[in-house]
N, C-alpha and C positions, 0 to 999 in steps of 0.2 A: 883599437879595432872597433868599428862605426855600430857594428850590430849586436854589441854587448849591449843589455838595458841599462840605462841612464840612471837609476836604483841603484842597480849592481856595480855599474863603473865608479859612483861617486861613493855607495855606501861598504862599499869594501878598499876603499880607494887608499892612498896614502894617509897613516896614524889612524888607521883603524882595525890594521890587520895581528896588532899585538892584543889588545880586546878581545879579538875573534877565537884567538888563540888558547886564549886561555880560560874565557869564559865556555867555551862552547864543549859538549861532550866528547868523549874517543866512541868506540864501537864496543860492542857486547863480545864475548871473545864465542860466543853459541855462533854468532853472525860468521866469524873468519874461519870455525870448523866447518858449518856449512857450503860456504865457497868452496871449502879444499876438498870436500866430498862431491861435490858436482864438477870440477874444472878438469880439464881434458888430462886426459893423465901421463901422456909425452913430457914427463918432464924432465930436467928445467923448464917452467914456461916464460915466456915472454909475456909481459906484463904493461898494458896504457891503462893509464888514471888520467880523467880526464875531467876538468874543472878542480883538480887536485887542494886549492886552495892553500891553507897552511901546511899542511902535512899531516896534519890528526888519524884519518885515514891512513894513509903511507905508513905513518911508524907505526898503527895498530896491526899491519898486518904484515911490516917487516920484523916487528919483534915478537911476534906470534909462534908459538911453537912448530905450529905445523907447515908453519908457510918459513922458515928460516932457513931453507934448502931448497926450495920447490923452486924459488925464479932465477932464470938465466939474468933478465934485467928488466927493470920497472923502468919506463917513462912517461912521466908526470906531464900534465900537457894543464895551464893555466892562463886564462889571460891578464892576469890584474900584476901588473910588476911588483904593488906589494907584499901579494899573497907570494910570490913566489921570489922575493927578498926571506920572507922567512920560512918558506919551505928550505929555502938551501941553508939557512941558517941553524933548522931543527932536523934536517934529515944528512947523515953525514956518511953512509953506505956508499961504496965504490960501484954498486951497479946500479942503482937510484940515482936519475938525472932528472930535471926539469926544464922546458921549456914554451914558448909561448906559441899558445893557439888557441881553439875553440873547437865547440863540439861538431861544427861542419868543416873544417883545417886544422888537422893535426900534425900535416908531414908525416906523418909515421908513413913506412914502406910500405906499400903492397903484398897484403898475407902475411904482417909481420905477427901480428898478437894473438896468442892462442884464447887472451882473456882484456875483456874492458870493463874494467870499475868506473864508477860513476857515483860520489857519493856525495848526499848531500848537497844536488848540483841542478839536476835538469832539467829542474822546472822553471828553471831560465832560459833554457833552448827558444832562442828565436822561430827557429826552421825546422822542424823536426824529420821531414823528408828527406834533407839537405845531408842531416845529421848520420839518421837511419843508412843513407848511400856512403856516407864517409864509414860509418863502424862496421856494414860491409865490405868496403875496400882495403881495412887494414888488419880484419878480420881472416885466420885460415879458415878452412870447411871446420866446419865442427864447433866452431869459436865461438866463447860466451861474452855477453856481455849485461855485467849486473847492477840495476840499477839500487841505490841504498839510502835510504831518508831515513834519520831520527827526530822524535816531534816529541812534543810531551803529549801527556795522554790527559785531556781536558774530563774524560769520562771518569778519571778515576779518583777526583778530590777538586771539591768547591774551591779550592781557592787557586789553584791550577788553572778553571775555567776562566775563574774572574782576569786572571793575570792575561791568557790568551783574550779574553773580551776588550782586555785594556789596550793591550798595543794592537793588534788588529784593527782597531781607529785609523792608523794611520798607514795601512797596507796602500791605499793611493792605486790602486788596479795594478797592482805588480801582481807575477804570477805564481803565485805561491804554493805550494805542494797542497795544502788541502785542498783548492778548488781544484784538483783533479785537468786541469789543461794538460797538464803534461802525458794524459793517456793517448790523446792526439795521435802520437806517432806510431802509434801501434795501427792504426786503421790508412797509414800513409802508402802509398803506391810503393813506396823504397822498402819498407818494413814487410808488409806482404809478398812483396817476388824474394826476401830472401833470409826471413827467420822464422822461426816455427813460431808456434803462441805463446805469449809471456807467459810464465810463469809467478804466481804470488804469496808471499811466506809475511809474518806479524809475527816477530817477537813482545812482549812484553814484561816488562821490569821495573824495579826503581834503582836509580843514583841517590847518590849522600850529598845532601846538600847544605846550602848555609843559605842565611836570608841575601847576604852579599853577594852570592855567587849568582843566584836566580833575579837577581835587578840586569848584574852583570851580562848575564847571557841574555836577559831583554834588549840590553842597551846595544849589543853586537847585531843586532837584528839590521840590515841593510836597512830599512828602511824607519827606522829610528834614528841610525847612525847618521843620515842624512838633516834628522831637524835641528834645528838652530839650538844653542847652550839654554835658552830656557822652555824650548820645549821639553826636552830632553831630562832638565829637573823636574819638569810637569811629572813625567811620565814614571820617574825615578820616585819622587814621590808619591805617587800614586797607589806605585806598586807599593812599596814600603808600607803603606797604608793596610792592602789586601793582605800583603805577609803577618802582618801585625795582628790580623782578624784572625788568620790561619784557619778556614773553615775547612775541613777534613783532613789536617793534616797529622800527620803518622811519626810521632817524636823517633829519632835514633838512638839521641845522649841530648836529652834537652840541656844541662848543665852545660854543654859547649854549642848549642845553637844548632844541631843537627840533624835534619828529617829526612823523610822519602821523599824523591821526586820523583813521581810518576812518569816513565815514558816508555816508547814504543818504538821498534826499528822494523822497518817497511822496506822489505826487498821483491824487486820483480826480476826474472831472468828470464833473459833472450837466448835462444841458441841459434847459430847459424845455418842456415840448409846446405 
């Protein structure tokens, strides 16, 4: 697909999407009670995710308590075939299906979904207009659609900063969820004839981490994932460097290597007019 970014096509591309997998975090389980407190209440609902990626999303909230009855059927909509080699791999539910598209072509039916998740995803939207008119179309009256990013929280420990100061060297004008491009589509011709104002929630938290795991989830970064084997040790060592300094960091079980990692989960919700 031509109008995925060229970032995104290569650095999520093939032998990179088990990395992705496993370094990268799940969702807050505050985040999936809140969905289910706001989502239309007709249920079973019908369910698009959409940049779906591995599945980290998908099973957080197919194995969620509150949502384990609530959906008629989740379709997963991805463009990167091997993100979505191991979404079928990790997600193994008979009404959980994936297939390939983007956020402006998802094939879903006309009025099919009473709800679109979005997570960790849209600040790659080429087209936001384009997008806005497609989550419209597949969209009932009344239909939400959520958008969900987790970051780490650079505000809450020095060596967290240094670590984002490091690999953001090499962001290369991708569009990346802090520079805020992605708010675009809220002020889009498509977006105002046919959802109300977003709405915006911040949770804040910390994960258990290990120093291996936090290289790890660097290294899954599309746009790291892209430099060459010794950039990439550059950058591995580097961090390994910062971790070592550990400036504000918050032991767990120092004896087994384990601290806070600061982070933050960023939801903004559309609803449909």
């Amino acid at each position: 697909m031509s109008n995925i970014h060229s970032i995104a096509l290569s650095g999520f591309g093939a032998g990179t999407n088990e990395l992705y997998d496993r370094a990268r975090p799940s969702y807050p389980a505050q985040l999936l009670t809140f969905i289910k407190s706001i989502a239309p209440k007709s249920e079973p609902l019908n369910v698009v995710e959409i940049g779906a990626g591995t599945g980290l999303f998908t099973r957080a909230l197919l194995s969620h308590s509150d949502w384990t009855s609530s959906i008629a059927r989740l379709r997963a909509i991805e463009p990167s075939e091997g993100m979505r080699k191991v979404w079928s791999e990790k997600v193994t539910v008979e009404n959980a299906t994936i297939e390939e598209g983007t956020f402006e072509s998802t094939a879903v039916p006309d009025g099919w979904a009473d709800l679109i998740v979005i997570a960790q995803a849209f600040h790659w939207c080429p087209d936001h207009d384009k997008a806005c008119t497609e989550f419209s179309r597949i969209l009932k009256k009344d239909g939400l659609v959520v958008f969900i990013w987790n970051l780490e929280d650079r505000d809450r420990a020095g060596w967290v900063a240094q670590l984002r100061e490091r690999i953001e060297q090499h962001e290369h004008g991708t569009p990346q969820f802090r520079l805020g491009l992605w708010r675009e589509a809220f002020t889009t011709t498509s977006y105002l004839e046919n959802f109300e104002k977003p709405q915006e929630n911040v949770w804040e938290y910390h994960l258990v981490t290990t120093e291996s795991l936090c290289v790890d989830r660097a290294l899954s970064k599309s746009y790291i994932a892209v430099l060459p084997p010794e950039g990439k040790d550059k950058v591995a060592s580097d961090l390994k460097a910062i971790l070592a300094r550990g400036d504000d960091r918050v032991w767990v079980d120092k004896s087994q290597g384990t601290f806070e990692y600061p982070y933050k989960t960023f939801v903004v919700v559309s609803r449909k007019k």
